[in-house]
C-alpha positions as CSV (number, residue, x, y, z in Angstrom):
1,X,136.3,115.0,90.9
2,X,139.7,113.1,91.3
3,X,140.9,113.6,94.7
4,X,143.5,116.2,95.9
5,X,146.7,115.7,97.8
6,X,147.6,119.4,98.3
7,X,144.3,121.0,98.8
8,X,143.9,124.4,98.6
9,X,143.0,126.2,102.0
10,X,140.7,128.8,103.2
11,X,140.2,130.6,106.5
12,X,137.3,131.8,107.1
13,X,135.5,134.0,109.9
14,X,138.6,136.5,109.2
15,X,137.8,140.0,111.5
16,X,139.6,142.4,110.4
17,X,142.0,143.3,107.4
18,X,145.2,142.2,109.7
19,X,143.5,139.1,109.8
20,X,142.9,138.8,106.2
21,X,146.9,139.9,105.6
22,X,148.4,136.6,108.6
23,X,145.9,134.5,106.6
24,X,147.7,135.2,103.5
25,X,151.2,135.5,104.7
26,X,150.6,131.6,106.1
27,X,149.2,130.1,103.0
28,X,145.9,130.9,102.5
29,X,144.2,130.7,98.8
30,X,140.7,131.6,100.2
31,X,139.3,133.8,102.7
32,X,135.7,133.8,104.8
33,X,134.1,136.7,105.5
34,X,130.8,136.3,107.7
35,X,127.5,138.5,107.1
36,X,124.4,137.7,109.7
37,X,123.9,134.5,110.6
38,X,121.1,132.4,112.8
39,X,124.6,131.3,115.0
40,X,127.7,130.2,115.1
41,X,131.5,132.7,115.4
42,X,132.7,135.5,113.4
43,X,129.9,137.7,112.1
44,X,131.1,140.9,111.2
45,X,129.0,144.3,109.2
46,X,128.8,144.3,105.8
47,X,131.0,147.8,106.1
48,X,133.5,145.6,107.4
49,X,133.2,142.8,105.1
50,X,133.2,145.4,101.7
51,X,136.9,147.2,103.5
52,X,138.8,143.6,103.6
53,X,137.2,142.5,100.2
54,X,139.1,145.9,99.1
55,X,142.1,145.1,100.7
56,X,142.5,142.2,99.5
57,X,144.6,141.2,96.0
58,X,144.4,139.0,93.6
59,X,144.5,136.0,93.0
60,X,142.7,135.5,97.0
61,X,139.3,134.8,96.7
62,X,136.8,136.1,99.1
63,X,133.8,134.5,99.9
64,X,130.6,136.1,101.1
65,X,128.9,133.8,103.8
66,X,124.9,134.5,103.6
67,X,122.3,132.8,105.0
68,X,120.2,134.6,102.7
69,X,117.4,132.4,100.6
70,X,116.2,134.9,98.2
71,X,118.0,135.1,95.5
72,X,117.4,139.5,95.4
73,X,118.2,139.9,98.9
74,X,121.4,137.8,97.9
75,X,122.2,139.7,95.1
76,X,121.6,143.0,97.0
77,X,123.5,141.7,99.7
78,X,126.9,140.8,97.3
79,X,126.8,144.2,95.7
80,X,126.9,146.0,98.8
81,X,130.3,143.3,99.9
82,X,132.0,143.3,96.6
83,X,133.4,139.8,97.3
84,X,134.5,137.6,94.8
85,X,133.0,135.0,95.6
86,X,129.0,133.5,97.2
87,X,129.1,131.0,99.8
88,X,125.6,130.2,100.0
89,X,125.3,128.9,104.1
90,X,121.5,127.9,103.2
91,X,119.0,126.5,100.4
92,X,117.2,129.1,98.0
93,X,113.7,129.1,98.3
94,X,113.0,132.1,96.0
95,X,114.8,132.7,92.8
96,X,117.2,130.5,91.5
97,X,121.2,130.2,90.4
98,X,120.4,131.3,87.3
99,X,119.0,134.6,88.9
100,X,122.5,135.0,90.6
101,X,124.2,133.7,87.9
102,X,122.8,136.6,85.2
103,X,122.7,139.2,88.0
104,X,126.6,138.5,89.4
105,X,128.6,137.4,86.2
106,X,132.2,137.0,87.2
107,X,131.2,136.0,90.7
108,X,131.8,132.2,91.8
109,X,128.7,130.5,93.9
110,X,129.6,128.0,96.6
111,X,126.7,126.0,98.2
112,X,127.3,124.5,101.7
113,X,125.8,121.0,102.1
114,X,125.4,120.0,105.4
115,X,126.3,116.5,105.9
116,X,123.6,115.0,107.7
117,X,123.1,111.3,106.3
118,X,122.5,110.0,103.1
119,X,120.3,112.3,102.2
120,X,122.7,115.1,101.4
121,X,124.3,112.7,98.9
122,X,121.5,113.3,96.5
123,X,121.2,117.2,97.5
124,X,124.8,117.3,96.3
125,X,124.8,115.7,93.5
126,X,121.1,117.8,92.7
127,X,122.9,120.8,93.0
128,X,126.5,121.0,92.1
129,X,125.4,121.7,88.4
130,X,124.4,124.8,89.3
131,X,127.4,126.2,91.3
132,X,131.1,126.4,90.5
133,X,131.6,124.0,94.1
134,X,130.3,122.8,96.9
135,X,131.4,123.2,101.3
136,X,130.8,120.1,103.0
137,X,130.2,121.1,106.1
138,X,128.4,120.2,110.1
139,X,125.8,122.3,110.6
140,X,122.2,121.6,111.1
141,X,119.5,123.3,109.3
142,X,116.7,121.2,111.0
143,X,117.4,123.3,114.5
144,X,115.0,125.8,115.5
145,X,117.9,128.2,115.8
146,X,119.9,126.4,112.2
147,X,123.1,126.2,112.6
148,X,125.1,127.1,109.7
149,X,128.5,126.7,109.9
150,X,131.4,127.2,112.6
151,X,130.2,124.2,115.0
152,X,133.8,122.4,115.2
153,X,132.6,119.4,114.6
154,X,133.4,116.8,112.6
155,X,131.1,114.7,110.9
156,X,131.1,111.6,108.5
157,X,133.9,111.8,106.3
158,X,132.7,108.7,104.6
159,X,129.8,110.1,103.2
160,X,132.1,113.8,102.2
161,X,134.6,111.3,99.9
162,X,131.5,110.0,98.3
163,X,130.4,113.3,97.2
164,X,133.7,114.5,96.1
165,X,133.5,111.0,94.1
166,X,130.6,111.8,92.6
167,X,130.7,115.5,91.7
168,X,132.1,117.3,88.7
169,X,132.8,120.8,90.8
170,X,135.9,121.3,93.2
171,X,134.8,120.5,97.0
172,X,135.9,121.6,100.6
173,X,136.1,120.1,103.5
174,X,134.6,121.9,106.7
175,X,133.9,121.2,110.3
176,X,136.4,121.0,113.0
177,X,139.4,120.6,111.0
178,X,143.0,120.8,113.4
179,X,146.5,120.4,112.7
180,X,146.0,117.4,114.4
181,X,142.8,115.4,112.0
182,X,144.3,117.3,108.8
183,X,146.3,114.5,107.4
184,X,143.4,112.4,107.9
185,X,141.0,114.7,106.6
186,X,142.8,114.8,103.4
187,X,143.2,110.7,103.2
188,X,139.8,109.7,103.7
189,X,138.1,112.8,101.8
190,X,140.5,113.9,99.1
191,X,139.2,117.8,99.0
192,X,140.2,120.1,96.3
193,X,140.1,122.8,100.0
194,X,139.7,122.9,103.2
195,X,138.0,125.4,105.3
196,X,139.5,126.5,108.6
197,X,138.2,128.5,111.5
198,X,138.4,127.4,115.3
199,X,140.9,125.0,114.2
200,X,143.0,127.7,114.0
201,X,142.3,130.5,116.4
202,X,142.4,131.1,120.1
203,X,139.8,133.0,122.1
204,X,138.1,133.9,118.9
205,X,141.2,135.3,116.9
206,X,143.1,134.0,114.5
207,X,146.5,132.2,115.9
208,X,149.2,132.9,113.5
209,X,151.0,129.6,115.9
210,X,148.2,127.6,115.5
211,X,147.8,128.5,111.4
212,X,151.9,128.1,111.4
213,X,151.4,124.5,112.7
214,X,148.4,123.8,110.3
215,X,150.6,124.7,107.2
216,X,153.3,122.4,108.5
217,X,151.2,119.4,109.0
218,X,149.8,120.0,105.2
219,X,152.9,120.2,104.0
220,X,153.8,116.7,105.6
């Protein structure tokens, strides 16, 4: 994919449909909405997850974070959410994309690929055939407790433009993104979207100062 210089952005971890409406108002193209995970911040129910996805209007796209890697219990698990949108946190192991492709028509799938070494070069470039785009992201799945997501930290950028290089699908950029690293971020990587969460909230909620001073920095 040719790189981006106005990436799209999406907050993720959003609580509550107030959250969903100050992510909006600032800028936001994408929202993340977090179903049980291993670890990490801003797991809410599924109850809660279906309300915002309801609230929300078009053209936002909401994404389902699972860790889920069956692809039934992921299928089950979207129906009961009615997002938009699949962010797989995790690698199937039973079923396949096709499986969620025949069973959710109209819904996108994103697969996180955590950026480890070189090896997930080839995993992204193995999978992006099979999903509309791919979330770069920090976590570690080798952990006995995997970490999928919201670490805040960033890892090797070098590796992320390389993928986004090689790809035919959109990609974001995640892992402790600030106002301060987002002009750099979007230099050495060249996203098609970025994917905020602590970068942008205080104590846990979102900072409508801290999103404020994220938008003006992308704008720059």
């Amino acid at each position: 994919m040719e790189p981006a210089h106005t990436p799209r952005i999406k907050i993720c971890c959003i609580s509550s449909v107030e959250e969903a409406w100050a992510a909006i108002r600032a800028g936001a193209s994408a929202l993340g909405l977090v179903s049980s995970m291993p670890s990490g911040p801003g797991v809410i129910p599924e109850q809660l997850i279906a309300e915002i996805s309801a609230a929300v209007p078009p053209p936002i796209a909401t994404f389902l974070l699972t860790c889920g890697q069956d692809a039934r219990d992921i299928i089950a698990q979207q129906r009961r959410c009615r997002t938009n949108t699949v962010q797989l946190c995790d690698r199937l192991t039973a079923g396949s994309y096709a499986d969620l492709r025949g069973a959710m028509p109209g819904v996108s799938l994103v697969q996180v690929i955590h950026v480890t070494g070189e090896e997930s070069l080839e995993e992204a470039l193995s999978v992006a055939p099979h999903v509309d785009a791919l979330l770069l992201d920090s976590g570690n799945q080798s952990l006995a407790v995997k970490e999928l997501g919201g670490t805040g930290r960033v890892h090797d950028w070098s590796i992320s433009r390389r993928i986004r290089e090689q790809v035919r699908v959109p990609v974001f950029l995640a892992g402790g993104l600030r106002p301060e690293n987002v002009g750099e971020a979007i230099r050495q990587v060249g996203p098609f979207g970025l994917d905020l969460c602590s970068g942008v909230r205080t104590a846990g909620r979102l900072d409508e100062e801290k999103l404020a001073r994220f938008f003006a920095r992308l704008r720059a």
